[in-house]
N, C-alpha and C positions, 0 to 999 in steps of 0.2 A: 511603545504604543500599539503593538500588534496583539496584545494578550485581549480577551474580550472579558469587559468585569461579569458578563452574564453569556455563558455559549449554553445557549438553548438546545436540549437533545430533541431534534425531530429528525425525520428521514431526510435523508440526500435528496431525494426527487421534489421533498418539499421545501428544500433550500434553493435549488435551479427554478421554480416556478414563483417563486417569492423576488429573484433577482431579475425577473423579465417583467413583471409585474407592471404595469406602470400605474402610478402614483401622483397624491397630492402629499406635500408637508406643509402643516400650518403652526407648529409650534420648536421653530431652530431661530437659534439666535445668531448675530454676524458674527461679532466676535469669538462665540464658540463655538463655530463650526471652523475654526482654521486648525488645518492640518497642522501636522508635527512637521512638515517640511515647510509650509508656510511662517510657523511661528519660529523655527530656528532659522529661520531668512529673514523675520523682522528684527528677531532678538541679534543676529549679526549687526544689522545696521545701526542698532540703537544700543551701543554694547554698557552704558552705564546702568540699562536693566537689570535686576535678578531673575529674570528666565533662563532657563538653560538655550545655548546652542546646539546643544548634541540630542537628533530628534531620540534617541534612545534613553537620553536623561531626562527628558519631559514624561516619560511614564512613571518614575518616581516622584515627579513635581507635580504631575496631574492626580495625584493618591489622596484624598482628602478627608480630615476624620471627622468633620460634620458641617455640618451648609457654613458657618460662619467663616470656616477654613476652605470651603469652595470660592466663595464671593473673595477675600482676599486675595486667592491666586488668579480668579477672573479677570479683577482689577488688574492684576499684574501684567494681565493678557490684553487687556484693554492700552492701556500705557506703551504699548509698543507702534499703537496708529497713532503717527503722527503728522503726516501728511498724507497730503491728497491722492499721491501716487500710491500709498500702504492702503487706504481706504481703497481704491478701484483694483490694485493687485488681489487683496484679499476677498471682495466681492464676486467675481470674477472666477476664481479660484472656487469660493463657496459652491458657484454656480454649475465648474464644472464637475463636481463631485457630488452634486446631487443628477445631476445628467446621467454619470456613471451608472447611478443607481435606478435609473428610467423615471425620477420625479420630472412629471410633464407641467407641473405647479408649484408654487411655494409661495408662503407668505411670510419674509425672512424680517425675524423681530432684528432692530436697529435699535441704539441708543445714542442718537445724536450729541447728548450734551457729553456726553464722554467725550466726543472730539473735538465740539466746539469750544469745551471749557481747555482741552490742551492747547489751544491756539491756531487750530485747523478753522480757515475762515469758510463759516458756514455759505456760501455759494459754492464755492470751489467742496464744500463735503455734499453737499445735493450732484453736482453734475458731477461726482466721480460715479457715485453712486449709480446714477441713471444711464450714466456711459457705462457702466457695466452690463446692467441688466439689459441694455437694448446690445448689445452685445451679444451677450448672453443668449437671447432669445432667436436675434438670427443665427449664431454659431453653434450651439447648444442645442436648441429646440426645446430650455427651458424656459417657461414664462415667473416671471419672477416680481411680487409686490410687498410693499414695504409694510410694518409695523411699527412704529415709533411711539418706545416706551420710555417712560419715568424712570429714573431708578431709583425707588424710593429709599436706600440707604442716603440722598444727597437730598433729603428734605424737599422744601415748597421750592427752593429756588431753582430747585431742576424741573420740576413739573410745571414754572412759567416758562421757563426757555424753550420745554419740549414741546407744550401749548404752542406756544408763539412758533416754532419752527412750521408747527403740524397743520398751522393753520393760516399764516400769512401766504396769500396768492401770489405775492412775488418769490416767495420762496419753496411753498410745497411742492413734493416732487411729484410727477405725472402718479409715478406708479403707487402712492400712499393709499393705502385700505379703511389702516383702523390705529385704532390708540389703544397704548397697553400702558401696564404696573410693572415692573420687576421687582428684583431685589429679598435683603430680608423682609417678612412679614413679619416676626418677632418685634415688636416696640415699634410699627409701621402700619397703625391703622390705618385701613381703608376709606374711612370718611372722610376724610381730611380732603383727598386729592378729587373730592364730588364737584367742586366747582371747576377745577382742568379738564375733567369729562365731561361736563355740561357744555361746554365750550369745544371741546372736539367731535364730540358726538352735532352741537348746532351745525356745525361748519363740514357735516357728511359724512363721517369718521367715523367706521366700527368701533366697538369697544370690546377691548380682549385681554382683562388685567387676570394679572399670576393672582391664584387664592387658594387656602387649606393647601400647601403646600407643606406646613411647617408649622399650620396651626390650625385651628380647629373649622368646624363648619362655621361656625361663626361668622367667620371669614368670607366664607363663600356668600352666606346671606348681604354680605355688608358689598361685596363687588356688584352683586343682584340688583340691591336695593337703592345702593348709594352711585355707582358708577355704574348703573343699565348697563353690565355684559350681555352679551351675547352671544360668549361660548366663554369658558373659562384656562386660564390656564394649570393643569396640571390638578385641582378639585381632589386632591389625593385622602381629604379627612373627608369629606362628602358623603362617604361610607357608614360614617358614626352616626348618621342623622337619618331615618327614613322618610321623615318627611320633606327634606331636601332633597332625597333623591327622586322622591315623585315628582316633586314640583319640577326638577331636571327632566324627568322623562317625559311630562305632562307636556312640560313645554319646549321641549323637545331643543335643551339647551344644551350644544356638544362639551364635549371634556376633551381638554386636549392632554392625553395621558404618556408620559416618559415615562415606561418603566425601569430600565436602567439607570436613567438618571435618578429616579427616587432612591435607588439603593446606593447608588454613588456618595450621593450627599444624605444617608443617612438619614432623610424623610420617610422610609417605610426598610422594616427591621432585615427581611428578607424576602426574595421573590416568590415562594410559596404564602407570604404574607398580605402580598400586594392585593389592593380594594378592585383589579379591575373586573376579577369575576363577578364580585359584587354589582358593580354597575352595571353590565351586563345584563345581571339578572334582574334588574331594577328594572331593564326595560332605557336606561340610558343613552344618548346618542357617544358610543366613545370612540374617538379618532388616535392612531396612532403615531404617533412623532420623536424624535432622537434628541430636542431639545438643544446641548451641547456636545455633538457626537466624538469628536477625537478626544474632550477631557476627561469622556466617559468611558473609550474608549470600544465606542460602537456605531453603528451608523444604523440607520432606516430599515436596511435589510433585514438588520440582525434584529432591530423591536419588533419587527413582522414576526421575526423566527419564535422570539420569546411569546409575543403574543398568542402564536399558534400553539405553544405548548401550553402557556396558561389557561388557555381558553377550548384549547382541545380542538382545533379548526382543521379542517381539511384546505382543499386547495377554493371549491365556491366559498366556505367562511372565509377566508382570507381575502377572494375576490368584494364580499360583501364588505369587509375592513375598510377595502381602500376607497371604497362609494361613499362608506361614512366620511373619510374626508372630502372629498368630491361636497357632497352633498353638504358639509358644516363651513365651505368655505367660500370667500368671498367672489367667486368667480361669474360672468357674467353669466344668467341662465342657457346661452349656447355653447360657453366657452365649458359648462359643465356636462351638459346633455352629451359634447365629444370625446369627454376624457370616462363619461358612466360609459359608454358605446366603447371603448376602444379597451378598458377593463372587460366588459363582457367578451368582447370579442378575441380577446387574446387568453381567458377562462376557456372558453367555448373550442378553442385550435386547440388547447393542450390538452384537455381531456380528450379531445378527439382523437391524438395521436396515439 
């Protein structure tokens, strides 16, 4: 798991100010952000798994020859949380590994009916969760809020449980943001799940569904239109349509763009291929994010690195990168105002030096 599917050539000195950088991530998920020491510690405990133990054979099991065979081995990764203690270890864990990386934010997508449909009782999967992140926040000094998404490969009956989780007050958790979509998009229209977003969205809930990931703009209009986004996930066909990407820029609707991850799972051909120049030049708001970072075998730093090559960024473009998320995410308007001030001002020390 140490190989990088994408090692971006830019200068060394632009590798060391990408890694002090500090940062928002608004689009990583729980389950795929567990490390290869993490996931061969759950795979230990749960050994009638097919996940490997050996964090070295997980780089062969993480190889995947197109999204349908991503989501398979997800699941398999998903299946390993099975109690409460697996849920707060690997929260926790998530947590400090994005610290590592100086994110001073995150809005870390969950998919709660993955664990409540294994028989983790949903109170005890809300307070492990939240025992993490307050955690996390005094230990860490990262702040950490929730996303809880569909999966829409599990049809309507997951999008009433994760409804109902997302939005019963005796149950939602302090830290919950927004409501998302996962999953395939393939045979997974978006209209269908309108009335679970009407419903998260009344009860205060961003809305932040995955679209054009794996299909076409279409997609994107139907998450717009049908489930009022508010920033999209991943928007990667959005490219094909100029009149989408206006409407994006117009309204200044962020993209939450992985590019690693696209080439991983086979969503966009090659990384000279990838749409985010495009957006860019559209005038788009685009935020950069790691998605599923150890099954992709990359992390935040290294999508900065990639970024800057695709994009041709010096060290202020990359400073402006990380305000795009700042600025696309759900943070209170002082909790933002500290982290645009403490990006410039950590810009402003290195060049000076």
């Amino acid at each position: 798991m140490t190989d990088r599917l994408v090692e971006p050539r830019v200068p060394r000195d632009l590798h060391a100010f990408i890694a002090g950088l500090p940062k928002a991530e608004l689009h990583v998920h729980h389950v795929g952000s567990a490390s290869p020491r993490i996931v061969s510690e759950l795979a230990a405990r749960h050994p009638d798994s097919k996940v490997p133990t050996d964090p070295e054979a997980l780089a062969d099991y993480f190889t995947f020859t197109d999204f349908a065979h991503f989501i398979e081995v997800y699941l398999s990764v998903v299946d390993l949380i099975r109690t409460p203690e697996d849920v707060r270890l690997l929260t926790y864990e998530v947590a400090r590994e994005l610290a590592r990386q100086q994110v001073r934010y995150a809005e870390l997508t969950i998919t709660p009916f993955s664990s409540t449909r294994r028989g983790i009782d949903e109170r005890a999967f809300m307070d492990a969760i939240e025992d993490a992140r307050k955690a996390a926040e005094t230990e860490l000094g990262t702040v950490l809020r929730w996303c809880f998404d569909i999966p829409g490969e599990a049809g309507l009956e997951s999008a009433e449980e994760t409804t109902r989780l997302a939005t019963d007050d005796r149950l939602r958790p302090e830290g919950l943001v927004s409501f998302g979509l996962g999953g395939p998009e393939i045979g997974v229209p978006r209209p269908q799940f309108k009335p679970y977003f009407d419903r998260a969205i009344a009860a205060g809930l961003h809305s932040v569904p995955h679209a054009g990931e794996t299909t076409g703009p279409e997609t994107v209009w139907d998450a717009l239109n049908e489930l009022g986004a508010e920033r999209i996930g991943h928007g990667t066909s959005s490219a094909r349509d100029p009149k989408l990407l206006q409407h994006l820029a117009e309204r200044r609707i962020p993209l939450e763009v992985c590019p690693t991850s696209n080439i991983a799972t086979r969503a966009v051909a090659t990384l000279d291929e990838h749409p985010i120049k495009e957006f860019t030049r559209a005038g788009v708001l685009v935020t950069i994010n790691s998605d599923d970072p150890p099954m992709f075998g990359t992390d935040l730093n290294n999508e900065y690195a990639v970024a800057a090559r695709l994009l041709e960024l010096d060290e202020r473009g990359l400073a402006g990168l990380a305000k795009n998320a700042v600025e696309a995410s759900f943070m209170d308007p002082a909790g933002k105002a500290r982290l645009a001030a403490e990006i410039d001002a950590y810009t402003s020390s290195w060049l000076a030096s």
